[in-house]
C-alpha positions in Angstrom: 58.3 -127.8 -87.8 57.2 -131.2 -88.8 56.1 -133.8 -85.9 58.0 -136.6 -85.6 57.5 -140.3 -86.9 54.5 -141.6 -84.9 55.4 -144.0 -82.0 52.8 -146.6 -82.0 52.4 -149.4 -79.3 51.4 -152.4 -81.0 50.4 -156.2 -79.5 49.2 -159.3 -80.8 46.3 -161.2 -79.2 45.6 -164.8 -79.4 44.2 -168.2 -77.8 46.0 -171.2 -77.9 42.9 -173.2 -79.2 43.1 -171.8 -82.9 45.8 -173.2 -85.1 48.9 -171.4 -83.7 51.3 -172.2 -86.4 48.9 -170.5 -88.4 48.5 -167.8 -86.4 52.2 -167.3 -86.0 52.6 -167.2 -89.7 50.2 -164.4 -90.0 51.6 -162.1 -87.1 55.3 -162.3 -89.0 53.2 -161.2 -92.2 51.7 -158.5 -89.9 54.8 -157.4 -88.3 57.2 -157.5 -91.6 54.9 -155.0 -93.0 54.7 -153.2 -89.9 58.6 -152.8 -89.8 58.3 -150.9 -93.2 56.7 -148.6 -92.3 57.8 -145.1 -91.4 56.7 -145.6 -87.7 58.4 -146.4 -84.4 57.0 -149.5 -83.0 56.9 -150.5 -79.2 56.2 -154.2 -78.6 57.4 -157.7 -80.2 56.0 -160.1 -82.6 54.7 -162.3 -79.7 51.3 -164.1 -79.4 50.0 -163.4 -76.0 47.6 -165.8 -75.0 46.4 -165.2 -71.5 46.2 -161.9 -69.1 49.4 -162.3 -67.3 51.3 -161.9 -70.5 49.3 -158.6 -72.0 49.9 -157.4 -68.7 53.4 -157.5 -68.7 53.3 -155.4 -71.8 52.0 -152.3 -70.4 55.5 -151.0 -68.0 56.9 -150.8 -71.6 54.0 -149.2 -73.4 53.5 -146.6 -70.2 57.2 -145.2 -70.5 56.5 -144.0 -74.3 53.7 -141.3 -75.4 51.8 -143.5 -77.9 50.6 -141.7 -81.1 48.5 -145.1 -81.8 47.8 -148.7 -79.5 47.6 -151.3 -82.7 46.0 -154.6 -81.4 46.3 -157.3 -83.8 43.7 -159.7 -83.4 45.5 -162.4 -84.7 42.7 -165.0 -83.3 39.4 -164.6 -81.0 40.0 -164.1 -77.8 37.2 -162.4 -75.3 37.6 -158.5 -74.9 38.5 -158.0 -71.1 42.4 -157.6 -71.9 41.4 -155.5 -74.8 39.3 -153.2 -72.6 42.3 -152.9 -70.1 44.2 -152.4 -72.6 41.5 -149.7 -73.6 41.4 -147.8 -70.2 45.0 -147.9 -69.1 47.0 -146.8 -72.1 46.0 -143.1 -73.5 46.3 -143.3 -77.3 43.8 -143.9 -80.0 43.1 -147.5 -80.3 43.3 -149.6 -83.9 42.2 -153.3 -84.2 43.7 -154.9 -87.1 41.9 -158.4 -88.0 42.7 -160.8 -90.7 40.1 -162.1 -93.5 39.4 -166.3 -93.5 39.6 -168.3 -95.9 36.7 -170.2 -96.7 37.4 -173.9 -96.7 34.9 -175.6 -96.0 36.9 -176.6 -92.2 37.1 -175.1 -89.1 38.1 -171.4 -88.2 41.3 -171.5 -88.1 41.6 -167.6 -87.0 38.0 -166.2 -86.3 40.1 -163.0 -85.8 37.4 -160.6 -87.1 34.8 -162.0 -84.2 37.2 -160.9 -81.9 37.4 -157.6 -83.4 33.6 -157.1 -82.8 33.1 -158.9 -79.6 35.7 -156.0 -78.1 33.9 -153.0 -80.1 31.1 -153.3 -78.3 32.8 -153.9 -75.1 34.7 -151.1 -75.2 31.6 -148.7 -76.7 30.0 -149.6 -73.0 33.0 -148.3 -71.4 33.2 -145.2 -73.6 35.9 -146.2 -76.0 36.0 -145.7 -79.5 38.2 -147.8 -82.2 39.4 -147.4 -86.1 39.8 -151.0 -87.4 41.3 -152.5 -90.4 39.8 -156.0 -91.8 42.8 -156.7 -94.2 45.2 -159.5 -94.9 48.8 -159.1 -93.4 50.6 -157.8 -96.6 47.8 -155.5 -97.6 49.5 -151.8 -99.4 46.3 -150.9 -98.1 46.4 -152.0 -94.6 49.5 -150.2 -94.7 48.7 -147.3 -96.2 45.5 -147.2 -94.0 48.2 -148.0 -90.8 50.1 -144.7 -91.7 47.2 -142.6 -92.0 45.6 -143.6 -88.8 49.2 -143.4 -86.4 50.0 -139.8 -88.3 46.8 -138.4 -87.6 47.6 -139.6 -83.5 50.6 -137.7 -83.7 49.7 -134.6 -85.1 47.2 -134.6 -82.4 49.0 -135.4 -79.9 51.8 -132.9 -81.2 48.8 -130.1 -80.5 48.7 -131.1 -76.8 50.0 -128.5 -75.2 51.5 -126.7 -78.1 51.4 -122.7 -78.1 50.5 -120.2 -81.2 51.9 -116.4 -80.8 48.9 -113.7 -81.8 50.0 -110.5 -82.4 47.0 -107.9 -81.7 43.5 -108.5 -82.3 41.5 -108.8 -85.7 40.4 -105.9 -87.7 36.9 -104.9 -87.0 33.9 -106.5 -89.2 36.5 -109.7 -89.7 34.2 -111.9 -87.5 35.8 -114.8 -89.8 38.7 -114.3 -87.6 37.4 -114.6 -84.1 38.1 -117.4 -81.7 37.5 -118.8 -78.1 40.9 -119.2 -76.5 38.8 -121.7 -73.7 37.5 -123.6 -77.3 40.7 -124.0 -78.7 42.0 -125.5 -75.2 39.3 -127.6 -74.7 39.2 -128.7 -78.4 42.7 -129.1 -79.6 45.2 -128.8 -76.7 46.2 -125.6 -77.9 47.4 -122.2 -75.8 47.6 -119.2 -77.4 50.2 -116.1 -75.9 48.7 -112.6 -76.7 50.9 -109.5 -77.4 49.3 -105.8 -78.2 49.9 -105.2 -81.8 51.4 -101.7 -80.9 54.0 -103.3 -78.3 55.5 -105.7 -80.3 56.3 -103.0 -82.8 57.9 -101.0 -80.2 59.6 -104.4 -79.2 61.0 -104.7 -82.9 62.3 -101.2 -83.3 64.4 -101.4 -80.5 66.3 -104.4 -82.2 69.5 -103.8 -84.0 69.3 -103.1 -87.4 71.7 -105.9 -88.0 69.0 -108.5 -87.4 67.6 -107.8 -90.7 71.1 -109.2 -92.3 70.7 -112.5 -92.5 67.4 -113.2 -93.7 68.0 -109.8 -96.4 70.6 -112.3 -98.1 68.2 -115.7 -97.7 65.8 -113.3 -99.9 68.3 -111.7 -102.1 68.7 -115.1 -103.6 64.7 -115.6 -104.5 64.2 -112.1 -105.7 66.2 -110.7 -108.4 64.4 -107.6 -108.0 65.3 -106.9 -103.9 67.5 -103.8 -104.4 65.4 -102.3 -106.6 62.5 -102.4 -103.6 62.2 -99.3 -100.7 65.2 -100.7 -98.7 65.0 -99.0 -95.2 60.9 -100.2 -95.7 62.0 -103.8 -96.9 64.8 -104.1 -94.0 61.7 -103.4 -91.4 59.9 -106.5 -92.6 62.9 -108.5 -92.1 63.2 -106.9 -88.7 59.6 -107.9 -88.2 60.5 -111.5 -89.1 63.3 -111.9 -87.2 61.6 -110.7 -84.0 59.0 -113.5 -84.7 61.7 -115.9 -85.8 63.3 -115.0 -82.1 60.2 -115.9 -80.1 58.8 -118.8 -82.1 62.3 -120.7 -81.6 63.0 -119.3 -77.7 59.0 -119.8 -76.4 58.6 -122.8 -78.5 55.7 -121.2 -80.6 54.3 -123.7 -83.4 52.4 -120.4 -85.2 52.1 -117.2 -85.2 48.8 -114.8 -85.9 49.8 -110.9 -86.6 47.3 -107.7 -87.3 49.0 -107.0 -90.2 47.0 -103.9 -91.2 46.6 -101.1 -90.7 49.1 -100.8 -87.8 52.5 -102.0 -89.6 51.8 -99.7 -91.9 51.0 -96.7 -90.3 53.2 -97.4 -87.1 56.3 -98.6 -88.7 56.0 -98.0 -92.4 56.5 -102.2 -93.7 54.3 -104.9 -94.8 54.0 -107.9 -92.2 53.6 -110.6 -95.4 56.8 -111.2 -96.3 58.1 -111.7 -92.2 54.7 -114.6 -92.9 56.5 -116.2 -96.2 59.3 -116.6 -94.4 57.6 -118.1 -91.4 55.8 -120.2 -93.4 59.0 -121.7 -95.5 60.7 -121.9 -92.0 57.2 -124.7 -90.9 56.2 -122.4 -88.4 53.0 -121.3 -89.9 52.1 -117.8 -90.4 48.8 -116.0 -90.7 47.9 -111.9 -91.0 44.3 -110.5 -90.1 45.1 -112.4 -86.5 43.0 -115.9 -87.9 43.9 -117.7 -84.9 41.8 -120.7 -86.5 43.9 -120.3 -89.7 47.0 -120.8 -88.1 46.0 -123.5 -86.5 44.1 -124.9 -89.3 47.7 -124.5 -91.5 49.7 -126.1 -88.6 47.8 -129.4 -88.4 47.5 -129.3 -92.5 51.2 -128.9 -92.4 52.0 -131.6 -89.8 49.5 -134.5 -91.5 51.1 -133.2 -94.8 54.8 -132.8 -94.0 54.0 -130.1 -96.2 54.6 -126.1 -96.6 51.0 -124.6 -96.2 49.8 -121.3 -97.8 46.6 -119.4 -95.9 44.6 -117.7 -98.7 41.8 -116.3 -99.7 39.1 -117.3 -102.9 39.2 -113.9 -104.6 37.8 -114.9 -108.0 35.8 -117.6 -109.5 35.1 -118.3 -113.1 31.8 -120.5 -114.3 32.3 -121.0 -117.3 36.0 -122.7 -117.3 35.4 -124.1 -113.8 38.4 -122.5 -111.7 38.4 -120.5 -109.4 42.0 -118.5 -107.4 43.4 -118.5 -104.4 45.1 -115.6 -102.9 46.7 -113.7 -100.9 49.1 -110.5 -100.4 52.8 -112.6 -100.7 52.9 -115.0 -98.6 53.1 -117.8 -99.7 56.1 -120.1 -98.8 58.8 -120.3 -101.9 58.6 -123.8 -102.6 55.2 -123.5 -104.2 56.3 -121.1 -106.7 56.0 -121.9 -110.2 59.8 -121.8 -111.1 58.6 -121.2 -115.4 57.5 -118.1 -114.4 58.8 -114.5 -112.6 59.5 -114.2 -108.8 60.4 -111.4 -107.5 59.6 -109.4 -104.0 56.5 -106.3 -104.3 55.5 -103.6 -102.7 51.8 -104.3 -100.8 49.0 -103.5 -103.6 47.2 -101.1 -101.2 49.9 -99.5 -99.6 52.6 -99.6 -101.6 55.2 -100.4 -99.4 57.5 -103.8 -98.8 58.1 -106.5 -98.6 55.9 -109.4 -100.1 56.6 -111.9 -102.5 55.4 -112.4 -106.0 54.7 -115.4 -108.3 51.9 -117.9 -109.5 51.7 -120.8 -107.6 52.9 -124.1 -109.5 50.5 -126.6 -111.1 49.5 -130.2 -108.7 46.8 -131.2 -106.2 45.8 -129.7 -103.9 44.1 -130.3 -100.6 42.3 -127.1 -99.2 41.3 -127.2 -95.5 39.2 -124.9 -92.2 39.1 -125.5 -89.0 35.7 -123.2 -89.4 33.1 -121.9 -86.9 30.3 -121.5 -89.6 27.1 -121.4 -88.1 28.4 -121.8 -84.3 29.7 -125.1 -85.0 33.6 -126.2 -84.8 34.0 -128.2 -88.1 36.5 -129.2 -90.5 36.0 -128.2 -94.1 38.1 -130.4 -96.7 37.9 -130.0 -100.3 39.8 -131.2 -103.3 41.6 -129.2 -106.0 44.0 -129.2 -109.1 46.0 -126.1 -109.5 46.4 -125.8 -112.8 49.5 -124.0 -114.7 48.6 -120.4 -115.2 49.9 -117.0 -115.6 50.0 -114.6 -112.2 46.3 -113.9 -111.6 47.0 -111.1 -109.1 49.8 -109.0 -107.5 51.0 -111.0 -104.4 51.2 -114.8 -104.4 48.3 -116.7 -106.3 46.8 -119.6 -107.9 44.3 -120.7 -110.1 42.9 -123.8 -109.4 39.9 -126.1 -110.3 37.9 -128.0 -107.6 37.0 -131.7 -108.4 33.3 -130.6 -108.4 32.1 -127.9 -111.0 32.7 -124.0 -109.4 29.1 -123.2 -108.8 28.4 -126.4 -106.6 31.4 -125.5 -105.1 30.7 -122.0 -104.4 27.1 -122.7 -103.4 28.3 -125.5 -100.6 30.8 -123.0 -99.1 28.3 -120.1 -98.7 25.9 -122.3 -97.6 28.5 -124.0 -95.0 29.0 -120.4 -93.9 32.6 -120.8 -94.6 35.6 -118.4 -93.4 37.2 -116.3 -96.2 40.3 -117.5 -95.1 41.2 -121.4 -96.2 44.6 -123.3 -95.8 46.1 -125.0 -99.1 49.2 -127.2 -99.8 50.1 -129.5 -102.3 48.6 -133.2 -102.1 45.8 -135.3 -101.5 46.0 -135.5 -97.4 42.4 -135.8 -97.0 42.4 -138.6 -95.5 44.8 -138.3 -93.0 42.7 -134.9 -92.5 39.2 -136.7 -91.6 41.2 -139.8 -89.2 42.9 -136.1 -87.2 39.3 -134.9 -86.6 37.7 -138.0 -85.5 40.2 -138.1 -83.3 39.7 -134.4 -81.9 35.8 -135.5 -82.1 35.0 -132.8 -85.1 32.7 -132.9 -87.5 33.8 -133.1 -91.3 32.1 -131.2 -93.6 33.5 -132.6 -97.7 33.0 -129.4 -100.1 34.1 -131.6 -103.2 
């Protein structure tokens, strides 16, 4: 699932020896556009002018979990309300000054002095702050606004959120390691183990039944589903409703599942179609047991608002400059290409059901890893078009060209040491991408 609007705390700062009409006219600017936006906002369009009164603001901004604190430094003032403001409310802190126009006169505002007088107080007290120079009705003010309070709620949506792993990763996968201890420390994030060979004995015991429901939510996708190995097909339904189960009772935001060998040999199914569906339902899905692929898909979902697809780069072509991504059938529905066939498969190696089928439809992309390349926990972002093209390979695939030619491309990820497994979905989210790991204190690493 989706996180929720961001809740943002916001209050205005001021000194009653500026021009205060003025200053008033601008915060109603400020707060007009504020009130547009898709945000919940704590606070009222009020000058405060002295410490009693930003004081009195912080009962009401304590009782909410802030995604973002937005100062508007309406006119100087000195910084130590801004660095009590800094230490006593936990959320990412944004300064929003306004530009001055040159007159000849006095400073009416000096708003942007204030803005750096309280950086460098609150870098000596180990506090950090995005800020936005920008007059009142900016779009891109506002724009910049949204990004900054969606990437504090997807991160504060990882606080304590929980991913299911099913098994362990096949040997020689090193891409597909983690550090639960990292993960905590780094994102907030718990993860619930389960041997592989366990939960298959868990999903055999369920009723057959339990493959009913989402048999008919597929029957209406694939023209082709009765035609498929039906008692092999049902299993992979059993296998996604037994993750369905536990993601919606334990309040698991992913899920990580050895897919192979085991469901093959030990049950006689494909796990990717139980992942398709996870990943239409927003609970992201990942096979191999990528831990940081999951996760990497979750946050991409939440800062997209997005389906996301976890692939692998399986061809390239230099001389036409596109390269595709791919994987089994899993892909969520919604980004097939509706001009062309889809239909449910049988698993290319195995031969058995269920995964889906069809070329992914044409639009940007935004292509993202949480990676461990070369020891380091970065976040590798890259650009892409998908372009309209016929089914490249059985499964789900896509054949997309990167805003930088294929062989610079190719030569940065090898050199970045990148995983083999990246996240996708549709959309420039970029930025929003960079402001989430700032906040998590991650470096970015820009393939295109």
């Amino acid at each position: 699932m989706s996180v929720q609007k961001p809740c943002v705390g916001v209050v205005a700062l001021g000194r009653p020896t500026f021009d205060v009409p003025y200053a008033e006219e601008i915060l109603a600017k400020a707060w007009k556009a504020l009130e547009k936006l898709d945000m919940e906002l704590i606070g009222k369009p009020e000058l405060l002018f002295d410490a009693d009164a930003v004081l009195s603001t912080l009962p009401d901004l304590k009782k909410q979990k802030l995604d973002m604190l937005l100062l508007l430094q309406v006119t100087f003032t000195d910084a130590t309300m801004t660095v009590e403001l800094g230490k006593q409310i936990d959320a990412p802190l944004v300064m929003w000054s306004f530009p001055e126009a040159r007159t000849g006169g006095r400073l009416r505002l000096n708003s942007f002095c204030g803005v750096n007088l309280a950086s460098h107080a609150l870098s000596r007290n180990d506090l950090a702050i995005d800020y936005i120079h920008d007059n009142p009705d900016s779009l891109a003010a506002q724009e910049q606004l949204m990004v900054l309070a969606r990437a504090g709620a997807v991160v504060s949506d990882l606080k304590g959120a929980r991913i299911k792993l099913v098994g362990h990763h096949p040997d020689g996968f090193d891409a597909c390691n983690f550090k639960a201890d990292q993960l905590k420390a780094a994102f907030g994030v718990e993860v619930d183990q389960t041997p592989i060979l366990d939960f298959i004995g868990e999903v055999k015991q369920l009723p057959d039944s339990v493959a009913d429901a989402p048999y008919e939510r597929r029957a209406k996708d694939f023209p082709n589903l009765a035609d498929l190995d039906q008692d092999a097909t049902r299993k992979t339904l059993k296998v996604y409703s037994k993750l369905r189960l536990e993601a919606d009772t334990k309040g698991y935001k992913g899920v990580a599942v050895r897919c192979w060998p085991d469901f093959f040999t030990e049950y006689g199914c494909a796990a990717c179609g139980a992942l398709a569906l996870l990943n239409e339902d927003r609970t992201p899905g990942g096979c191999e047991a990528d831990m940081l692929g999951v996760l990497t898909s979750l946050v991409l979902q939440n800062a997209s608002g997005g389906s996301v697809f976890n692939t692998d780069l399986v061809d390239v072509n230099t001389s036409d400059d596109t390269v595709v991504f791919w994987h089994c059938g899993q892909a969520p529905i919604d980004m097939a290409d509706r001009e062309q066939p889809i239909q449910g498969t049988i698993h290319s190696n195995r031969k058995l059901p269920l995964l889906s089928e069809f070329a992914l439809k044409p639009g940007r992309i935004t292509i993202a890893r949480f990676s461990q390349g070369h020891e380091k926990l970065r976040l590798v972002l890259a650009g892409a078009e998908m372009i309209k093209a016929p089914l490249a390979f059985s499964g789900t695939a896509g054949t997309a060209r990167p805003d930088i030619p294929v062989a610079e491309f190719l030569d940065r990820m090898i050199s970045e040491g990148l995983e083999h497994h990246t996240a996708l979905t549709y959309g420039d989210h970029r930025p929003v991408m960079r402001a989430i790991a700032k906040r998590l204190g991650i470096e970015v690493v820009e393939l295109t």
